[in-house]
TORFI-485558 format. One record per residue (C-alpha): residue in one letter; x, y, z. Coordinates in steps of 0.05 Angstrom, whole numbers, padded with zeros to 5 digits, always signed. Each point is the difference from the previous one (the first is absolute). Layout:
# residues N
AXYZ...
//
This chain:
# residues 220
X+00000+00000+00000X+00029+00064-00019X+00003+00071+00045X-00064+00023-00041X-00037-00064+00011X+00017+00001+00077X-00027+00067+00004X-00056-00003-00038X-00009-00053+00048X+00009+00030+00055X-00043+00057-00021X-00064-00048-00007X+00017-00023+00068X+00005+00068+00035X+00066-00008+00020X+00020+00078-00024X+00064-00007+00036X+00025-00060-00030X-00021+00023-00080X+00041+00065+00015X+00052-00048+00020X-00007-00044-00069X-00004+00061-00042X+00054+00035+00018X+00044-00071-00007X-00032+00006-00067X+00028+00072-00016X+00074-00016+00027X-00009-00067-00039X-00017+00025-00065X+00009+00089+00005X-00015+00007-00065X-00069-00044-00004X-00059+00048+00007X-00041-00056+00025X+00028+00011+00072X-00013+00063+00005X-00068+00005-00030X-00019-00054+00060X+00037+00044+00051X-00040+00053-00017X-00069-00044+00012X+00023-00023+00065X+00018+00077+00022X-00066+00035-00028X-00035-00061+00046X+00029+00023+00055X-00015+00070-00021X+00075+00026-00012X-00024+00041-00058X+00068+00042-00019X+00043-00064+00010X-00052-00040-00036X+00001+00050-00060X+00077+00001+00001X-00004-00076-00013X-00050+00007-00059X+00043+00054-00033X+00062-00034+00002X-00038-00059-00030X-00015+00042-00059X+00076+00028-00007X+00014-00079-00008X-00052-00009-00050X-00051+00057-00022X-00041-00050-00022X-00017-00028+00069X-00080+00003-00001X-00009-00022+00072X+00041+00046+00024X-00039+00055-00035X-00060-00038+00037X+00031+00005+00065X+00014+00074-00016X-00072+00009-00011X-00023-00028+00068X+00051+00034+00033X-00047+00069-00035X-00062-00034+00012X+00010-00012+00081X+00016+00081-00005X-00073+00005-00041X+00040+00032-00049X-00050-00036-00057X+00020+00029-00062X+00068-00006+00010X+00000-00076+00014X-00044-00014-00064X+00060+00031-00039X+00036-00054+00045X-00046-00063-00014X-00004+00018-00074X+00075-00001-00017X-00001-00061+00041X-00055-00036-00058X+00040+00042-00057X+00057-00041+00024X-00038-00065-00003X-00027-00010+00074X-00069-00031-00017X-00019-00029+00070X-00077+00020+00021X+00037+00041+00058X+00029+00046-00042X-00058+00021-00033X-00051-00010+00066X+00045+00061+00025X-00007+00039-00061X-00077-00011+00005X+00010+00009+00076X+00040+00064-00009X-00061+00026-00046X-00049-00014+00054X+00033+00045+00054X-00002+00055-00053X-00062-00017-00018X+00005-00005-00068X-00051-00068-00006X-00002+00006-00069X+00079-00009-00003X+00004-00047+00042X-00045-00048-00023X+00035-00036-00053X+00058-00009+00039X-00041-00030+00061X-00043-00046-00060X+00070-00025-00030X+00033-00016+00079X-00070-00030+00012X+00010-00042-00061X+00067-00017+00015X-00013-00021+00069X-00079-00014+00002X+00006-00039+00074X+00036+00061+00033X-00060+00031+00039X+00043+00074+00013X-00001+00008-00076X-00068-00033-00004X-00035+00058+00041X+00039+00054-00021X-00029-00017-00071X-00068-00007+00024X+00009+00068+00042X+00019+00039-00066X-00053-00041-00040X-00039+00028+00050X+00022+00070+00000X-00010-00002-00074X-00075-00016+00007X+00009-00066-00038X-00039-00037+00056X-00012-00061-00030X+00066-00019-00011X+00022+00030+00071X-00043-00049+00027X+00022-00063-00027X+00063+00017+00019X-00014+00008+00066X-00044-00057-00002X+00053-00045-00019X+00049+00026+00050X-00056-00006+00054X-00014-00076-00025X+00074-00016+00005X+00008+00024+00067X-00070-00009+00039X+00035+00045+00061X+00014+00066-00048X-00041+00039+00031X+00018+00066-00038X-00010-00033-00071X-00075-00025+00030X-00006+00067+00012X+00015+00031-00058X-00039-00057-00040X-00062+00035+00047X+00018+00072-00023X-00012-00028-00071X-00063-00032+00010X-00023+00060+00027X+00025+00054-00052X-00036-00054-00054X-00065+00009+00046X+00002-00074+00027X-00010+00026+00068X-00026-00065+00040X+00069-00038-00032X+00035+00058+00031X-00031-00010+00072X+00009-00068-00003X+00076+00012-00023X+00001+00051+00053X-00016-00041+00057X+00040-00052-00020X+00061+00053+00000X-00012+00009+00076X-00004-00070+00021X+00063-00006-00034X+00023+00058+00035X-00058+00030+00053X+00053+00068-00006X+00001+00010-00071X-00014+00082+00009X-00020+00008-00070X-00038-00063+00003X-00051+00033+00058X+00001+00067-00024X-00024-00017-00078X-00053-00047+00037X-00027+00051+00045X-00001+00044-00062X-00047-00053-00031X-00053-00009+00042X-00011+00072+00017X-00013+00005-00069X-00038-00055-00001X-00037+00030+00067X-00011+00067-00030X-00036-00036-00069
//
């Protein structure tokens, strides 16, 4: 198992201390393999050592300016900072340069949303979803801007199908309710409702778009 491999390792396990260890065996191994120091940098900007994490990205690039995940790192370095457009600039040289993973393009999408810029953010959200259709994260995120956009019906099957795939998702049962009741199916979206809170009896939004409901239900 190499240095990267051990630290990657180590990385899945939690074990920060020992994947800075691995890493930087990796650097003083091989100085001149950008590799190292691209996975330096993810360790550091998990531990939220931003500067030294960014330091690590650049000199990536100075090894190889074609280093896409280090221009991905870069841009969740500037997303953590909610510095949006910035990081899309980030994520976009990191697809120019031929990262095609659903993350890259779930933060794009992602990056859109905070601006809120739906419309934007949509297709990249649609193309991560279709690259990764069992991640639930991407999943609502989709269905949020589906959502946003007023295309209801398809908001709801997505949330649907997160909600069927993962009985205790509250927030995508909820969600599924909001779009029953926007499309006027307004007993589905008590009975969603309910079922929200006995999933979670302190889903907020839950009680408040209930008691919204029935008084105007009452005042009919």
């Amino acid at each position: 198992m190499t240095y990267i491999e051990q630290g990657i390792k180590y990385m899945q396990d939690e074990n920060y201390e020992m994947a800075v260890k691995a890493f930087n065996d990796a650097i003083e191994a091989e100085p001149d393999n950008p590799v190292g120091y691209i996975n330096f940098g993810h360790v550091l900007a998990h531990l939220n050592e931003d500067v030294r994490a960014k330091d690590f990205y650049e000199k990536a690039l100075e090894l190889d300016p074609k280093a896409a995940t280090a221009y991905y790192g870069l841009g969740n370095l500037l997303f953590e900072k909610a510095q949006y457009k910035q990081a899309i600039r980030q994520y976009t040289e990191a697809i120019d340069l031929g990262l095609t993973e659903a993350d890259v393009y779930f933060m794009i999408g992602f990056s859109h949303l905070k601006r809120d810029d739906f419309k934007l953010a949509l297709p990249f959200l649609m193309h991560a979803s279709e690259l990764s259709p069992n991640d639930r994260d991407i999943a609502m995120q989709y269905g949020l801007a589906l959502a946003e956009l007023s295309q209801l019906d398809e908001a709801y099957r997505v949330f649907d199908g997160v909600y069927k795939s993962h009985p205790t998702h509250a927030d995508a049962l909820y969600n599924r309710a909001l779009c029953d009741l926007f499309l006027e199916r307004t007993d589905e979206a008590i009975k969603d409702l309910n079922c929200v809170l006995d999933l979670d009896p302190e889903h907020t939004l839950a009680q408040g778009t209930l008691m919204q409901i029935e008084q105007i239900l009452d005042q009919q």
